[in-house]
C-alpha positions as CSV (number, residue, x, y, z in Angstrom):
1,X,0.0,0.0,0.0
2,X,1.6,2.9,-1.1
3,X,0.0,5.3,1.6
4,X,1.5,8.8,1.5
5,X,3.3,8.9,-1.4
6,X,2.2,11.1,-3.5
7,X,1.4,13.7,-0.6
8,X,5.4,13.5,0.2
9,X,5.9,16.5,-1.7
10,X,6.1,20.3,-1.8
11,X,3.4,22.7,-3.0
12,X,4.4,25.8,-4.6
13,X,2.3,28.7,-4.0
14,X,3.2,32.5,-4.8
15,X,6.7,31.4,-4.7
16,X,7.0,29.9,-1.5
17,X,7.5,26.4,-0.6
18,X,4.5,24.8,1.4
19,X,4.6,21.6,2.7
20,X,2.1,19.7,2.8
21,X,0.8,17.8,6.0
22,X,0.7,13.6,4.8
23,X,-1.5,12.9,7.4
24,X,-4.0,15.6,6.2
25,X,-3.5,15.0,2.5
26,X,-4.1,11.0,3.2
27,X,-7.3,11.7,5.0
28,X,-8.6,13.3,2.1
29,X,-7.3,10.7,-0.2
30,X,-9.4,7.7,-1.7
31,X,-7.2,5.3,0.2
32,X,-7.7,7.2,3.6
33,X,-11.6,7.4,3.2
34,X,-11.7,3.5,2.4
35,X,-9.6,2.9,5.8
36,X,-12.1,5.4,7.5
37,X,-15.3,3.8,6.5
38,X,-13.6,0.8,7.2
39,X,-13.4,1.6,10.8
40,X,-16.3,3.1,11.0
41,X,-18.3,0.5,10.0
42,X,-16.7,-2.0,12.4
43,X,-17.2,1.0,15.2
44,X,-21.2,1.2,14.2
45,X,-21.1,-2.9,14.8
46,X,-19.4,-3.0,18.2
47,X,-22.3,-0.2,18.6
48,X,-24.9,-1.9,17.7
49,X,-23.9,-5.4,19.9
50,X,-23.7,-3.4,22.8
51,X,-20.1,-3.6,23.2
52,X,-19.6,0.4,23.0
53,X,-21.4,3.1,24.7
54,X,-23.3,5.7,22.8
55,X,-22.6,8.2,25.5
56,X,-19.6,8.7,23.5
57,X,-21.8,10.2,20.3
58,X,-23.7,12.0,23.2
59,X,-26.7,9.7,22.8
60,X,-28.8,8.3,25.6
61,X,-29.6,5.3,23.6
62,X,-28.8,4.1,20.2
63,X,-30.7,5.1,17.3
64,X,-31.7,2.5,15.3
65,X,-33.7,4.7,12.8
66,X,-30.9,6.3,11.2
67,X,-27.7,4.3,11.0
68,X,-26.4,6.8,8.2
69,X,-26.5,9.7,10.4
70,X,-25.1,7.7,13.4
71,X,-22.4,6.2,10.8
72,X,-21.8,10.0,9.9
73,X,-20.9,10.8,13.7
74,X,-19.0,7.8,14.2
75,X,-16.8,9.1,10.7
76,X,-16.3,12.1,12.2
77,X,-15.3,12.1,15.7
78,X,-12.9,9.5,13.8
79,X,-11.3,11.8,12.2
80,X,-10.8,14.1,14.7
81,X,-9.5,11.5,16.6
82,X,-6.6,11.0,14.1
83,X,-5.7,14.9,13.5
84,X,-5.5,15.0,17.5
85,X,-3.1,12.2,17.5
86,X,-0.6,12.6,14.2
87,X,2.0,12.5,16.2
88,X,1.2,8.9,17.1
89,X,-0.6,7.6,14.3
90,X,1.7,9.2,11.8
91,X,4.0,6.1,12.3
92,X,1.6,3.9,11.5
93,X,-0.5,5.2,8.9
94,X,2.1,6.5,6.6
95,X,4.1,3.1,6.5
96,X,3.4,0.7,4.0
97,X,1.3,-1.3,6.2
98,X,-1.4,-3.6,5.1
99,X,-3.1,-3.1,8.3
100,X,-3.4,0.1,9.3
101,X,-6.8,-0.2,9.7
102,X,-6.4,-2.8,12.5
103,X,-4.1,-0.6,14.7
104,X,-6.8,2.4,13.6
105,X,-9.6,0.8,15.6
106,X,-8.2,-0.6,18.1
107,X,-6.7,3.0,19.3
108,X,-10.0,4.4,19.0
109,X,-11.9,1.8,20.7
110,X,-9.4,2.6,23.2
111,X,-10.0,6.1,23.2
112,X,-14.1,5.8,23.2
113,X,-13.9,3.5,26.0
114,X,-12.0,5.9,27.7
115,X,-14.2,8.8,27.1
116,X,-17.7,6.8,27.8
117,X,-15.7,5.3,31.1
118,X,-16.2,8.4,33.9
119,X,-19.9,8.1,35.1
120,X,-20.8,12.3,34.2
121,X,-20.3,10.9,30.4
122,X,-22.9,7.7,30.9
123,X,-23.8,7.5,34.6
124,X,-26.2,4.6,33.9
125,X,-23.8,2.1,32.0
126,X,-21.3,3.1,34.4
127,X,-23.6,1.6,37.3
128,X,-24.6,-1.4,35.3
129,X,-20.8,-2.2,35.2
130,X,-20.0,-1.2,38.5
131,X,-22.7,-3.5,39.8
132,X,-21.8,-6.0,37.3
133,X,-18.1,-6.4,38.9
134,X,-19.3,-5.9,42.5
135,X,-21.9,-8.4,42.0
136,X,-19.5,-11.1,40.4
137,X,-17.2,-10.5,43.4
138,X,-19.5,-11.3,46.0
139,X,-19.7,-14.3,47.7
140,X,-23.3,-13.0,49.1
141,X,-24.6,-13.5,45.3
142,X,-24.8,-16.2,42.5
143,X,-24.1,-14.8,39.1
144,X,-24.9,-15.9,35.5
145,X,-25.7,-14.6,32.5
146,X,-29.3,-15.2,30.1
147,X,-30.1,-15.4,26.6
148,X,-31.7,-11.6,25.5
149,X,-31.3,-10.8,29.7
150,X,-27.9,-10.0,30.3
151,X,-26.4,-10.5,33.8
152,X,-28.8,-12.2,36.7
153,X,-27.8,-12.5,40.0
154,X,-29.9,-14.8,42.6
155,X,-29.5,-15.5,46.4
156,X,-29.4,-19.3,46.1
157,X,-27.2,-21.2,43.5
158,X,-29.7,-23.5,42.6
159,X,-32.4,-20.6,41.0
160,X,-35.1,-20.5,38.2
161,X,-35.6,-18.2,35.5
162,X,-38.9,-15.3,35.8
163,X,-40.0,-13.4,33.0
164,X,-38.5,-9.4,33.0
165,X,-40.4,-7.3,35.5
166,X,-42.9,-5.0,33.6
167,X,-42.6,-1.4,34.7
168,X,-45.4,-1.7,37.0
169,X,-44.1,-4.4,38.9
170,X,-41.0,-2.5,39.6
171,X,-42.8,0.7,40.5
172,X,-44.6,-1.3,42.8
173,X,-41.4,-2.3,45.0
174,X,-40.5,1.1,47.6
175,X,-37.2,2.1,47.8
176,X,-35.1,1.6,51.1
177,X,-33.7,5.0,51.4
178,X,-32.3,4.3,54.7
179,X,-30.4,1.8,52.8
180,X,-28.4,4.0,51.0
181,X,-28.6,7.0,53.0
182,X,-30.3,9.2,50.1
183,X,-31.4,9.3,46.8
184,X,-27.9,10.5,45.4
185,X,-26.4,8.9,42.1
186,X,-22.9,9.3,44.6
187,X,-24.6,6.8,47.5
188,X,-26.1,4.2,45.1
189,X,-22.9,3.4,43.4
190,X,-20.9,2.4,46.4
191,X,-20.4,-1.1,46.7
192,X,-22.1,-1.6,50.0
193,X,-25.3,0.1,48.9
194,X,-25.2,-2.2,45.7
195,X,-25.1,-5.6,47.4
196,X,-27.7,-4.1,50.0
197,X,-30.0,-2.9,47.1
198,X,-29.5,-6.0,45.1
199,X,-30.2,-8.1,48.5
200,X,-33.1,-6.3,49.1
201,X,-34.5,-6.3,45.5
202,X,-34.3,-10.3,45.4
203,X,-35.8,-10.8,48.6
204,X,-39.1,-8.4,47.6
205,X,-39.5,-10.0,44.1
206,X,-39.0,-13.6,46.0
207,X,-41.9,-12.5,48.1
208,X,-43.5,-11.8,44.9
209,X,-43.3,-15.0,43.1
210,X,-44.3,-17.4,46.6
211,X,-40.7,-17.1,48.0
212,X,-39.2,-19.2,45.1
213,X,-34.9,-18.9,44.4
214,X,-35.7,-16.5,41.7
215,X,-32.7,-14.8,39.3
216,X,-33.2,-11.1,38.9
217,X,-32.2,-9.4,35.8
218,X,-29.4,-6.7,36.8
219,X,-31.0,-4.5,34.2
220,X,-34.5,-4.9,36.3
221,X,-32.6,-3.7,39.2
222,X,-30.8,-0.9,37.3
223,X,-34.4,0.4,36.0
224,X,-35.8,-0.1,39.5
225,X,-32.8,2.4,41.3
226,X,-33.2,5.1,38.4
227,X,-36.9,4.8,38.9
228,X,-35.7,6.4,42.2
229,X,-32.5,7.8,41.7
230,X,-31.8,10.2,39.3
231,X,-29.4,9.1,37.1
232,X,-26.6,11.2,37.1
233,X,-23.8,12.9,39.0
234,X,-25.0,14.9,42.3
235,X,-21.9,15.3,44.5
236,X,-22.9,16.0,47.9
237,X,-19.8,16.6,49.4
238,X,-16.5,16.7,47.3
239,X,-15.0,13.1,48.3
240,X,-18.0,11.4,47.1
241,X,-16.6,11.1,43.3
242,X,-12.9,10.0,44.3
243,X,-14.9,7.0,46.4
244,X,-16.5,5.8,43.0
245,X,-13.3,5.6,41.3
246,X,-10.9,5.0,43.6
247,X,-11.3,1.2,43.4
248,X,-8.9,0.0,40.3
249,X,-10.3,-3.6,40.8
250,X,-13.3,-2.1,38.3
251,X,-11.1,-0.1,36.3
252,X,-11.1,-2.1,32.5
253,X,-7.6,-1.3,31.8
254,X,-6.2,-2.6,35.8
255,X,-7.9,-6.1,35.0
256,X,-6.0,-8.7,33.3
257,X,-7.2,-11.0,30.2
258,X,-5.5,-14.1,29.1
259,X,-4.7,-13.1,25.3
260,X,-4.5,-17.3,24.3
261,X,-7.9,-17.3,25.8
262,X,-9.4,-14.8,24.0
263,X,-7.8,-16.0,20.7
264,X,-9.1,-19.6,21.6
265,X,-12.9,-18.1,21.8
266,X,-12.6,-16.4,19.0
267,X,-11.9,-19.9,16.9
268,X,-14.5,-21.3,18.4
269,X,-16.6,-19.2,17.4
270,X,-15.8,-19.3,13.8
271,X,-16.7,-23.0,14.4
272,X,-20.1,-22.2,15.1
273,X,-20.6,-20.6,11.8
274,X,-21.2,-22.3,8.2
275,X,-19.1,-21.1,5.1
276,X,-21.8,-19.2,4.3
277,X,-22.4,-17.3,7.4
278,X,-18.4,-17.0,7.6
279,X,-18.3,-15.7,4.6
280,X,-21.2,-13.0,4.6
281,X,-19.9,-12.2,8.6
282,X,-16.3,-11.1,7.0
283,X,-17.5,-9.5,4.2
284,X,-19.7,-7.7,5.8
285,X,-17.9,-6.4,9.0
286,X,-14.2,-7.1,7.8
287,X,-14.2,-5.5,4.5
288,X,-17.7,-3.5,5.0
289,X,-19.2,-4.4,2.1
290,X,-22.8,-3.6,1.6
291,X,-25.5,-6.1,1.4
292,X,-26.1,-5.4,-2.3
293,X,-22.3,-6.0,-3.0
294,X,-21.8,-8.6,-0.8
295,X,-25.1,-10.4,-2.8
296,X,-23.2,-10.1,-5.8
297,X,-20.0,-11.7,-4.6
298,X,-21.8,-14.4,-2.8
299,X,-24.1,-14.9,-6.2
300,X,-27.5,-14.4,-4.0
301,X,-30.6,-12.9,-6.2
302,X,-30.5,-10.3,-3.4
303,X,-29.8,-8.3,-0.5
304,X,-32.3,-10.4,1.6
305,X,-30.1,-13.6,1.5
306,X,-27.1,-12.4,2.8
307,X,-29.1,-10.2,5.6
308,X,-30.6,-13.5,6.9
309,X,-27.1,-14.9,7.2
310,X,-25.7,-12.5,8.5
311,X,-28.3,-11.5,10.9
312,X,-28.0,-15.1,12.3
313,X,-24.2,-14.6,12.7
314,X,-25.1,-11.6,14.9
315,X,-27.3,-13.1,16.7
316,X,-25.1,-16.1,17.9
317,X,-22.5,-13.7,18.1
318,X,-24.0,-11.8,20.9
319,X,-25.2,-15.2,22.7
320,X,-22.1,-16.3,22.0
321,X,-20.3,-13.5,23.9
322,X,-22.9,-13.0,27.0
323,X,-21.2,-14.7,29.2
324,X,-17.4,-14.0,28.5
325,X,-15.1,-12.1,30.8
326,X,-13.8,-9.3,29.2
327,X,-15.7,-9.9,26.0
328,X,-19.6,-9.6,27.2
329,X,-21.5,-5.7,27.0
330,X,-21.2,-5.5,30.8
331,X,-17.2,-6.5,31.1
332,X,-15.9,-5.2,28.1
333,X,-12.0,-4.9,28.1
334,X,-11.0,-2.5,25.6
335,X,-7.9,-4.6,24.2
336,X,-9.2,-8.0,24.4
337,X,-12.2,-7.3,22.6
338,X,-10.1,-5.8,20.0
339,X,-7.4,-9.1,19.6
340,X,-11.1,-11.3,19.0
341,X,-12.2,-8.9,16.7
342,X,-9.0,-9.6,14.8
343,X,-8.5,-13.0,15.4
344,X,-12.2,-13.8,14.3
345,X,-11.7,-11.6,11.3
346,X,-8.5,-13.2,10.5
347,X,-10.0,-16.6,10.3
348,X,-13.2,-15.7,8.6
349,X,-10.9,-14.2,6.2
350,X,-9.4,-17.5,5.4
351,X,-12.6,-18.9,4.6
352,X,-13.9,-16.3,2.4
353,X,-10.7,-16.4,0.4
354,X,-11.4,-20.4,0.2
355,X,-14.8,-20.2,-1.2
């Protein structure tokens, strides 16, 4: 890949040399633009599964209505990443390097895991993954994680399943406030009022279903705290954010992955798949491709073949990766997500060249 090349060179205007930036001129170059959408793409994915907060793009929730525009933001805080880091990207996206793109998103799902981390830029994710980790830790709770539920937690190992709570039911259950000691975004996120919250959730909705072991979605006791609590940052005295982060143990970059692991998981995956579905899975999120090109190079009639594959990748994708450390929506590690990501792309790869 000759990246940079022709923008290594000198621009003459009103007799003056000018230089031009590389960095700038390969950004605006076909080849750049293919390596952006190309991240992008994979960026509006890891969206999509869950595995990246929108609070990043300044959204609440994602919306699914209008992937273009959402694919537009993603494009260009992108590139605003790379001008703000030439220095370091420079290096790698001026060499001849084949896969640029790799090192690309990785940084940046670096960098928007970083940004969405702190709970003033998405207060409620952060306390589904605080709880998430204090909850796992516990030797008070059993932990496990459902198909389409997420994380459940129960007070008995041996527990059965309950449909999700409508809203009703959880409006229904008062709030301890004594518990926490107020209704303060600060107090709910400390790991004592979580297990106590959590205890006190299970034992009303036990009550609720004839004192049966029931497992509690975590998201049913997430919605039942905000329902209470309002969902964002109200220091009431000015140690009460430094006690929230203090605790490395639920920082993402202080906990440690096993990178054979992960690599493992990722073939296993593949495994799961058919050619097909390996084949439209890699075309599809390792070259984004579109589903009318990816049609033609798979020899379908139309977009709605290759859609139903891949939709059923997808899907067992994100069953797949529920119940993963480091890899599921409500662990996510940064870097190990991003070695699966390659090493499942790298494989698929394989296959699609092999068809």
């Amino acid at each position: 890949m000759r990246i940079f090349k022709s923008a290594m060179k000198k621009n003459v205007f009103k007799g003056k040399n000018i230089r031009i930036d590389p960095l700038s001129e390969w950004l605006r170059g076909a080849e750049g633009q293919a390596v952006v959408s190309r991240v992008a793409c994979s960026m509006l994915w890891m969206l999509g599964s869950g595995s990246l907060s929108p609070g990043f793009l300044w959204h609440v929730a994602i919306p699914r209505d209008a992937p273009d525009e959402l694919l537009k933001e993603i494009r260009s805080e992108l590139v605003l990443f790379i001008l703000e880091n030439k220095a370091r990207l420079r290096i790698i996206l001026s060499a001849e390097n084949q896969n640029c793109h790799h090192y690309l998103r990785r940084a940046f799902v670096n960098h928007w895991i970083e940004k969405t981390r702190h709970p003033l830029r998405d207060p409620r994710r952060y306390l589904y993954k605080r709880a998430a980790d204090v909850l796992r830790a516990s030797e008070q709770f059993y932990t496990l994680t459902e198909k389409h539920r997420g994380l459940a937690f129960s007070m008995t190992p041996n527990s059965i399943a309950i449909p999700s709570l409508t809203s009703e039911d959880v409006r229904e259950i008062a709030f301890p406030v004594r518990i926490v000691g107020g209704l303060d975004y600060a107090f709910v996120n400390k790991k004592k009022a979580i297990l106590d919250l959590a205890a006190y959730l299970w034992n009303q909705i036990s009550q609720m279903w004839q004192d049966k072991p029931v497992r509690v979605a975590l998201r049913d006791l997430i919605h039942w705290i905000s329902l209470h609590v309002p969902i964002s940052l109200r220091l009431s005295g000015k140690n009460d954010l430094p006690d929230i982060l203090a605790d490395e143990r639920f920082t993402a970059d202080k906990i440690f992955f096993d990178p054979g692991l992960v690599r493992t998981w990722a073939q296993k995956f593949a495994n799961r798949l058919s050619d097909k579905e390996k084949k439209v899975f890699y075309l599809r999120h390792g070259l984004g491709l579109s589903l009318k090109e990816i049609a033609r190079k798979t020899g379908c009639k139309g977009s709605s073949g290759p859609k139903y594959l891949l939709s059923k990748a997808e899907a067992e994708l994100r069953f797949f990766l529920s119940d993963l450390p480091w890899l599921s929506p409500g662990d996510i590690h940064a870097e190990a997500f991003a070695l699966f990501y390659d090493t499942l792309h790298s494989v698929l790869g394989k296959v699609a060249e092999a068809c």
